[in-house]
C-alpha positions as CSV (number, residue, x, y, z in Angstrom):
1,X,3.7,11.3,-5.8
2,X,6.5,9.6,-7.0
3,X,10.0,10.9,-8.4
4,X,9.5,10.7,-11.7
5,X,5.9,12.2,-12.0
6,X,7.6,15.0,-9.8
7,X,10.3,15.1,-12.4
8,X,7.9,15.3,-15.3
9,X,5.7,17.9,-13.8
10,X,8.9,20.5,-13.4
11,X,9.5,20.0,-16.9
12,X,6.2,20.8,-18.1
13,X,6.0,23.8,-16.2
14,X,8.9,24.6,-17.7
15,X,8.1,24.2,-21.3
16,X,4.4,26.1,-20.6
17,X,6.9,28.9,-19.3
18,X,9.4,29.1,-22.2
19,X,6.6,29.2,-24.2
20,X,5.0,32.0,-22.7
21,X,8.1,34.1,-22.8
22,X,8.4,33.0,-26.9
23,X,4.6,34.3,-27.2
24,X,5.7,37.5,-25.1
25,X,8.7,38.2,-26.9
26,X,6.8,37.9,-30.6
27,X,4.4,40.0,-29.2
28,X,6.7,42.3,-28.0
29,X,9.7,42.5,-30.2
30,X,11.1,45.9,-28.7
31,X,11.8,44.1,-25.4
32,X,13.6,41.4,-26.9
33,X,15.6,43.8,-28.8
34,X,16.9,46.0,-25.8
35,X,17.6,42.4,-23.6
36,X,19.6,41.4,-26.7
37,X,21.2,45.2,-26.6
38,X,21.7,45.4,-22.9
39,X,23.6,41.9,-23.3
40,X,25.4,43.2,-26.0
41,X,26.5,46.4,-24.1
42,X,27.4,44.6,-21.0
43,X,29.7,42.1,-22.7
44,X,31.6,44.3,-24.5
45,X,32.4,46.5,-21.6
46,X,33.1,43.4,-19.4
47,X,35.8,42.5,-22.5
48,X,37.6,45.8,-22.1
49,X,37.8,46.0,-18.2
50,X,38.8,42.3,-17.8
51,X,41.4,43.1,-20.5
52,X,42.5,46.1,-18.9
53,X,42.4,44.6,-15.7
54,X,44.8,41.6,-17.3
55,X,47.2,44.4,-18.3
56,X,47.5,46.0,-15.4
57,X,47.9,42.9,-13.1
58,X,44.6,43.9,-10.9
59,X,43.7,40.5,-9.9
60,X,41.4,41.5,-7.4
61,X,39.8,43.3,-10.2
62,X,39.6,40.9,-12.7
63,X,37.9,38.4,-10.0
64,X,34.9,41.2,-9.0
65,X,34.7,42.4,-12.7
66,X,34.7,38.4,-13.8
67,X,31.5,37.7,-11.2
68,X,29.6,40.3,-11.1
69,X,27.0,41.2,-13.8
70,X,26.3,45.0,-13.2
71,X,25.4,45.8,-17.1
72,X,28.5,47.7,-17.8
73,X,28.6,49.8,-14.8
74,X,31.4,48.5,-12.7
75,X,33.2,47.9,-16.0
76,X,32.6,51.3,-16.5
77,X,33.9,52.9,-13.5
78,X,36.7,50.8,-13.5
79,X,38.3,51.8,-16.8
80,X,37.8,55.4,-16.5
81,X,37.8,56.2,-12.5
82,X,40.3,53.6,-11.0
83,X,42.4,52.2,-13.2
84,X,43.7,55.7,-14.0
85,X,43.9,56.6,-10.1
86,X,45.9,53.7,-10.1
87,X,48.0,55.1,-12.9
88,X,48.4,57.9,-10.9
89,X,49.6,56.9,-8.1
90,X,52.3,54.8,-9.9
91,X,53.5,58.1,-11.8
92,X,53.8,59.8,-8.3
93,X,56.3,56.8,-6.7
């Protein structure tokens, strides 16, 4: 088979499998509606812990919070568990 039948063949596949995802998503509107919210919940709490994490000079942080996608988890439990240990500890000194 040669390289550009190859070529060819990967892109049908992949337009046969963005159109079944477009036929499952108008069939099932709810499950595009909680991807969209779950994207929408993950960014913003990535914006607030990468901007905290900016503030408070955590540049280890703001690489882990920067590559990892945990759907607002991480982000989470870094703005409310250890940047304010972190506070903490500064008050102490």
């Amino acid at each position: 088979m040669g390289r550009g039948i190859e070529i060819d063949l990967r892109f049908r596949v992949l337009d046969l499998r963005m159109a079944n995802m477009q036929e499952y998503f108008h069939q099932h509107p709810l499950v595009l509606a909680i991807i969209i919210a779950l994207i929408i919940w993950s960014a913003v709490w990535k914006a607030l812990a990468l901007w905290k994490a900016a503030q408070k000079g955590d540049k280890l942080w703001f690489v882990v919070l920067f590559l990892l996608n945990t759907a607002g988890l991480l982000e989470i439990f870094y703005i409310f568990a250890f940047s304010k240990r972190e506070e903490e500890h500064h008050n102490i000194s």
